[in-house]
C-alpha positions in Angstrom: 20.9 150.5 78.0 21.8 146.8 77.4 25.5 146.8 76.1 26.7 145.4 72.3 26.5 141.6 71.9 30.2 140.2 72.2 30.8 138.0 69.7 31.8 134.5 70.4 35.3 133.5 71.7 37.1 130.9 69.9 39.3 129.0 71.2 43.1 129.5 70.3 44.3 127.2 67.6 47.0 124.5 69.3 49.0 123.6 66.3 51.6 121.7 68.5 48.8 120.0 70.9 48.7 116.3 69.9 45.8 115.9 71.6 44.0 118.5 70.4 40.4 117.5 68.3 41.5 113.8 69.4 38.4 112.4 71.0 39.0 109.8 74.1 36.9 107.2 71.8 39.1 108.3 68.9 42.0 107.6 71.2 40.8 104.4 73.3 40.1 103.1 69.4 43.7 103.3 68.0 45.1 102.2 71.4 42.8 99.0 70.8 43.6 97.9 67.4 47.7 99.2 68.1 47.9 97.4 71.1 44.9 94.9 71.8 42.8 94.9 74.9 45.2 92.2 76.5 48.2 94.5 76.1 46.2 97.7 76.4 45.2 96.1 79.9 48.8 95.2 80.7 49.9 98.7 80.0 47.2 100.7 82.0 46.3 98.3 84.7 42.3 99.3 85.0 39.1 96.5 85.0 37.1 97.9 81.9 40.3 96.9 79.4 40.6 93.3 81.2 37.2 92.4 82.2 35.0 91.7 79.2 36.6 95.1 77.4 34.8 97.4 74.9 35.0 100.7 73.9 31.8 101.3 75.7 32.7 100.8 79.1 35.9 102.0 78.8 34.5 105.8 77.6 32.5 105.6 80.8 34.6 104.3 82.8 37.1 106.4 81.9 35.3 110.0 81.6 34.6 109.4 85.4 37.9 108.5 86.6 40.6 111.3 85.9 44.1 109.7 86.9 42.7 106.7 84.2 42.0 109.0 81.5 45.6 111.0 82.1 47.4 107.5 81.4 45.5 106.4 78.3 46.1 109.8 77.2 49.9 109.5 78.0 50.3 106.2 76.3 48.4 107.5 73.1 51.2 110.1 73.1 53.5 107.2 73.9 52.2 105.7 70.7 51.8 107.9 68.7 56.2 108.7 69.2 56.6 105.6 68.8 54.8 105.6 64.8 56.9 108.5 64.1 60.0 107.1 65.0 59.6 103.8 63.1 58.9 105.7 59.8 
């Protein structure tokens, strides 16, 4: 006898995540317009924000490349203290 369908799990809701439901083109976006690519490339040293920068190259750059994504992610948190405090 097959055994009762299991509903789906759904994940836990992370009222305190930042992060969470933040897309990394959602993020790489408002880094770009807080920051600019010049000083988005001065802050997180990496080719695809220097070198003829879009949004483009940096998703795929960055979805490959872990210890990049982990600093953009840091300096959106960065950031996004930052808003808070100056309101």
């Amino acid at each position: 006898m097959n055994p009762a369908p299991q509903p789906p799990t759904v994940a836990p809701c992370q009222p305190r995540n930042p992060l969470h439901g933040v897309t990394l083109e959602a993020m790489v976006t408002a880094l770009q317009a807080h920051y600019g690519w010049p000083g988005l490339a001065q802050r997180v040293a990496v080719r695809c924000f220097s070198h003829e920068p879009s949004v483009a190259s940096s998703l795929k750059f960055l979805r490959k490349t872990p210890w990049a994504r982990d600093k953009v992610e840091g300096l959106y948190l960065f950031m996004l203290r930052e808003q808070r405090r100056s309101q």
